[in-house]
Every structure is written in structure tokens, then in C-alpha cells.
VEXDREN-2710 file (C-alpha; in Angstrom, 1 decimal):
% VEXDREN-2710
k/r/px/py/pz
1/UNK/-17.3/-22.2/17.4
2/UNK/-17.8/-25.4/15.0
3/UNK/-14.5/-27.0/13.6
4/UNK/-15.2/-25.7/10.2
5/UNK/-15.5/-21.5/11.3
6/UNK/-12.1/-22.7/13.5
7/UNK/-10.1/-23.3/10.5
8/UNK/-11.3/-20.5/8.6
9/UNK/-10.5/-18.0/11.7
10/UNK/-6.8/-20.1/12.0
11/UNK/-6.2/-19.5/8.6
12/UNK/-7.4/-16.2/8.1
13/UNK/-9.3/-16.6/4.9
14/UNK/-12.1/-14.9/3.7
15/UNK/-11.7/-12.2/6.1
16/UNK/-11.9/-9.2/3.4
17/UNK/-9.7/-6.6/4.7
18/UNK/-7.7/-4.0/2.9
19/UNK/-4.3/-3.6/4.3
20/UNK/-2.9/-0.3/3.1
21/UNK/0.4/0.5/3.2
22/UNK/2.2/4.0/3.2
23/UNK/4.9/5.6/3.6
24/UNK/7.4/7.5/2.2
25/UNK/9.0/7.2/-1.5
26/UNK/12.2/4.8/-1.2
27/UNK/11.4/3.5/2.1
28/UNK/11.0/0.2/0.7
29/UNK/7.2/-0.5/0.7
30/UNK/7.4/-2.7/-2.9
31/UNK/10.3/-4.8/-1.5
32/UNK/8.4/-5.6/1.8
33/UNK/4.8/-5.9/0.6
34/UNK/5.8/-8.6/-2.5
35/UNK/7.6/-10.8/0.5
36/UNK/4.4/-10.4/2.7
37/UNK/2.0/-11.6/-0.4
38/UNK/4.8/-14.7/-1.3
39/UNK/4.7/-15.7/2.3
40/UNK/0.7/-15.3/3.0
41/UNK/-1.9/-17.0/1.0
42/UNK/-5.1/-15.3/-0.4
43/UNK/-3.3/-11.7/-0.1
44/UNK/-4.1/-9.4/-3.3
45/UNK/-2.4/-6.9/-4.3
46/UNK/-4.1/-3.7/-5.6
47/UNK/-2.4/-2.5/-8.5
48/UNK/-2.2/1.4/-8.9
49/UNK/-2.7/3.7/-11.9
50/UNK/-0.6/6.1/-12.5
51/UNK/1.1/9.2/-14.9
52/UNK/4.2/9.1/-13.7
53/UNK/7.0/7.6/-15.8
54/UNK/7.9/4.0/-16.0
55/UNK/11.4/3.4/-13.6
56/UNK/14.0/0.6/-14.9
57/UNK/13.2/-2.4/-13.8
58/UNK/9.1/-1.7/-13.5
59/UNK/6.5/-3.8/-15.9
60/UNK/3.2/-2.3/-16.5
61/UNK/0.5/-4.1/-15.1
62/UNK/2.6/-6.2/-11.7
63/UNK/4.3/-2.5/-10.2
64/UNK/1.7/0.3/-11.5
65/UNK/-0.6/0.6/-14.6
66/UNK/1.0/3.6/-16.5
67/UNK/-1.5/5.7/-17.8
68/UNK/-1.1/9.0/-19.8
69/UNK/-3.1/12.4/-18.5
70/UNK/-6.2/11.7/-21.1
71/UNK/-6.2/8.0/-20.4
72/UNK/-6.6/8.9/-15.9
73/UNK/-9.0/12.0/-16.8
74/UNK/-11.3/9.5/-18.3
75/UNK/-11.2/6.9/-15.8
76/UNK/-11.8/9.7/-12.7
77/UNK/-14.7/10.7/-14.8
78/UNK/-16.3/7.1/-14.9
79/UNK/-15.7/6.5/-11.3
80/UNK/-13.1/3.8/-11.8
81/UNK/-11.0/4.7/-8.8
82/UNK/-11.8/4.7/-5.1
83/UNK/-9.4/7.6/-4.3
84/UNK/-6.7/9.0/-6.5
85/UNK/-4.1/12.1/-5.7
86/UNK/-1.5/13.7/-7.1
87/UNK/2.3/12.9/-5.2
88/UNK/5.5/14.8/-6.6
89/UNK/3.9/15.7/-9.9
90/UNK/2.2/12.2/-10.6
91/UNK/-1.1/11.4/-10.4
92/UNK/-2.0/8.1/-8.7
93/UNK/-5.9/6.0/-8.8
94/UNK/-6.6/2.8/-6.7
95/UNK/-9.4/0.5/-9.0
96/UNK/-12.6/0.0/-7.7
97/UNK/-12.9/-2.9/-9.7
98/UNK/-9.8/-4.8/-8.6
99/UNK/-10.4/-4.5/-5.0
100/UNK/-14.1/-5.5/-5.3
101/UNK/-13.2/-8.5/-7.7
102/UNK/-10.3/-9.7/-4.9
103/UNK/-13.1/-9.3/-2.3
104/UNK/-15.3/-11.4/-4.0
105/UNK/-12.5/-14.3/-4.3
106/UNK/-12.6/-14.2/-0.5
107/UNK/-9.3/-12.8/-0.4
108/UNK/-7.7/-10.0/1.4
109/UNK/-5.8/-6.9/-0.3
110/UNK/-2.6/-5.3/0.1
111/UNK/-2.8/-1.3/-1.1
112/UNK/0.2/0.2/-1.8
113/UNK/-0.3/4.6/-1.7
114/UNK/0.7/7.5/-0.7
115/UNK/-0.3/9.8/2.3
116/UNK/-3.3/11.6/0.9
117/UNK/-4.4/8.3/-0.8
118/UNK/-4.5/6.8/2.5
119/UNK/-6.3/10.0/3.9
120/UNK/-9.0/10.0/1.2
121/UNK/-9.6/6.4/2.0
122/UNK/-10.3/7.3/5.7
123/UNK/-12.9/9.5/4.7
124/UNK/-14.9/7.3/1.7
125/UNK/-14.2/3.7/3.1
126/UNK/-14.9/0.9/1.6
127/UNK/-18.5/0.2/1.4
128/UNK/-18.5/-1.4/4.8
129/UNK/-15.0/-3.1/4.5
130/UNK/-12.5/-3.2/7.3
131/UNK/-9.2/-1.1/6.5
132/UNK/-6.1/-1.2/8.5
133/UNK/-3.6/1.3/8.2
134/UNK/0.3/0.6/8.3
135/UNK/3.0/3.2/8.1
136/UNK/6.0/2.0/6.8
137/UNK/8.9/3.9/7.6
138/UNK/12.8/4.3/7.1
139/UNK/14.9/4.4/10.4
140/UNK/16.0/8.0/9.7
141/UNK/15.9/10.4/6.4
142/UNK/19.2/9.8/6.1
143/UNK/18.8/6.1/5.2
144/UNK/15.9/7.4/3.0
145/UNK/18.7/9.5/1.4
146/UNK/21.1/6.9/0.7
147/UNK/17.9/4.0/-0.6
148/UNK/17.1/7.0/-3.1
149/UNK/20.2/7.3/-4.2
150/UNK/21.1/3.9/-4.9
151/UNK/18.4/3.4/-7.2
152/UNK/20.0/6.1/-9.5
153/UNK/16.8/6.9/-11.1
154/UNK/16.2/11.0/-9.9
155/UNK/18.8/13.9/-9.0
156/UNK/20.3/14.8/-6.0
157/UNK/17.4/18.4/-6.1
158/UNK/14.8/15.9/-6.3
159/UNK/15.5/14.0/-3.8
160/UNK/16.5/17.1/-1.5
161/UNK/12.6/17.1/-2.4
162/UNK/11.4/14.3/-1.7
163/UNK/13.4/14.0/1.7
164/UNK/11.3/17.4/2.3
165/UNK/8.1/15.6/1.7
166/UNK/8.7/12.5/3.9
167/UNK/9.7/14.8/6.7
168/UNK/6.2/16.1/6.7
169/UNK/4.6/12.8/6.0
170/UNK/6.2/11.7/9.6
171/UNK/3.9/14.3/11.3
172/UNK/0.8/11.8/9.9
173/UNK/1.9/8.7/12.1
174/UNK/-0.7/9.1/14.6
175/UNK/-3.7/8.7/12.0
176/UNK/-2.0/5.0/11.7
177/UNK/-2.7/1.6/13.1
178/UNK/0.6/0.2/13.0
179/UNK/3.9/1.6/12.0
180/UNK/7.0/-1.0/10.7
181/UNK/10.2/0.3/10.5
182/UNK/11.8/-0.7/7.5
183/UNK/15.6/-1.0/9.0
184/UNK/16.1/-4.7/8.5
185/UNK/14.3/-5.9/5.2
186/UNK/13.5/-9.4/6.7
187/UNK/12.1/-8.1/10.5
188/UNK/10.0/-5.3/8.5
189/UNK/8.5/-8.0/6.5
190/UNK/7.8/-10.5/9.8
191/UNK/6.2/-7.7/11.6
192/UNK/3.9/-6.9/8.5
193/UNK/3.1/-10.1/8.3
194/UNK/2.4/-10.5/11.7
195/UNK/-0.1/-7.7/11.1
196/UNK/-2.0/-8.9/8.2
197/UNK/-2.3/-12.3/10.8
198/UNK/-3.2/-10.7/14.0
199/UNK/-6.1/-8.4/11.9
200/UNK/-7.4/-11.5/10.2
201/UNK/-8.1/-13.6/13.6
202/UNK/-9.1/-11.0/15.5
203/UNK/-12.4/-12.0/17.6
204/UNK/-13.8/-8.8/16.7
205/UNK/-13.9/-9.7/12.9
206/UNK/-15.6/-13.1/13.7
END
């Protein structure tokens, strides 16, 4: 291997991977993923669309692009997204065009969805592109419980329900590559980035 594809392989750039990263709601995916992109360079992150109301705290365009009903029927209709589902009532695309304009940067992208996003993902791909799957997890429901809580923005029936939902998205683990569990904020953030470095110098890539 010449110098020059040495560095590149060290550094892991170029590699065009999409990272995607489920999990259940509340189990802290935003919180690690941002520290992941802030500590790894040329790391994109995939910003979804979705109906779902805007949560304190959220800016349009950095967390999710909100769309209304109309605005996401029209943009499944022209093929915009890559996959899109529906998850507790909201509907949820990943762009076609952001990942393939990150790809052609030569960088790598960060997806945050949910379980049947992921799913659908497995069974379009990505035109050829390597995808690694990572679910992201809470150290019991319990903790889930108490994280949903705390953000004060849903009532204690819907998160009875959504506690419901991430106990069957636990039955999905083994359809994953890796699985962090998001106890400690800073050692779930180390291993995912210990992830996103492992996948971009693997041999098998080169």
C-alpha cells in the first residue's frame, strides 16, 4: 500500500459509508450521535423529514425538517426519500439527495431512524453503498421511562406507549451490527465512535 492510500485508510476518509442509528424514542440517539459527528471529521448527518410536531428546544433544518401531510405526500410521490415510515403517528423520510450530495463530498453519513426505517433500508440499499447498522439502546425501560419523562414534552399514556413499542423493538437486535448501550452518555459515545473508526479501516473496504 503507497503512503498516500495509508493515510487515507488511517484517517478514514472517503470511505462512504452510512452509519444508521436506531433505537428506541428517548434512548438518547440525538445526544450521542452530535458528540460522534463533533469528535470525527467528515461525518454527515442525514437530516430527516418529518410530520410530527416540532419539541422545545428543536430547530427546523439541524434536528428534523418539519413537513406538513401535503408537503411529505408530495415529496414520496417524486421519489425524494430513500425510505420513509410512519412511528407513533408521525411520518418520517430520509433524502435521497442529502445522502448522495455527502457521498459525493467523500464523506461518511450518520442516519438517525427508526426500526422500520432501518428495515426498509436493509431491503433497498444504497445503490452499492456500505451500511452498518447500530442499535442504540437504554440499560432497561425503566431508564427509558424516567429519560421520557424528564423531557416533559408527552403524557404519562403516551409514554406507557411508547415503553410498549421499545419493548418490541428489543426483539429486532439480532438484524444489527453493533448494539451501544446508552447507560453512560460519554462510554456510549466512545464506543460509537469506535464503530464509525473500526468500519472505515476495515481491510475489507480497501
Amino acid at each position: 500500500m503507497s503512503n498516500e492510500r495509508f493515510d487515507v485508510a488511517r484517517r478514514g476518509v472517503g470511505s462512504g459509508i452510512a452509519f444508521v442509528v436506531t433505537g428506541p424514542s428517548g434512548a438518547g440517539k440525538t445526544s450521542v450521535i452530535e458528540r460522534v459527528m463533533d469528535a470525527l471529521p467528515r461525518l454527515a448527518f442525514s437530516v430527516s423529514h418529518t410530520t410530527r410536531a416540532r419539541r422545545a428546544g428543536e430547530t427546523d433544518g439541524e434536528d428534523y425538517l418539519f413537513v406538513s401531510e401535503t408537503e411529505f405526500d408530495r415529496l414520496v410521490e417524486e421519489g425524494a426519500f430513500v425510505e420513509h415510515t410512519v412511528y407513533s403517528g408521525a411520518r418520517y423520510g430520509t433524502s435521497r439527495v442529502q445522502l448522495e450530495e455527502a457521498f459525493a463530498r467523500g464523506d461518511d453519513v450518520i442516519l438517525n431512524v427508526e426500526i422500520e426505517g432501518a428495515a426498509s433500508l436493509r431491503s433497498v440499499g444504497l445503490a452499492g453503498r456500505p451500511i452498518v447498522y447500530v442499535f442504540l439502546a437504554p440499560s432497561s425501560l425503566d431508564h427509558l421511562a424516567e429519560r421520557l419523562r424528564a423531557r416533559g414534552t408527552e403524557s404519562e399514556g403516551k409514554i406507557a406507549e411508547r415503553i410498549a413499542v421499545a419493548a418490541r423493538e428489543m426483539d429486532a437486535l439480532d438484524a444489527f451490527d453493533y448494539l451501544v448501550v446508552n447507560d453512560e452518555l460519554a462510554v456510549a459515545v466512545a464506543e460509537l465512535a469506535a464503530i464509525v473508526v473500526a468500519e472505515r479501516i476495515r481491510v475489507a473496504r480497501r
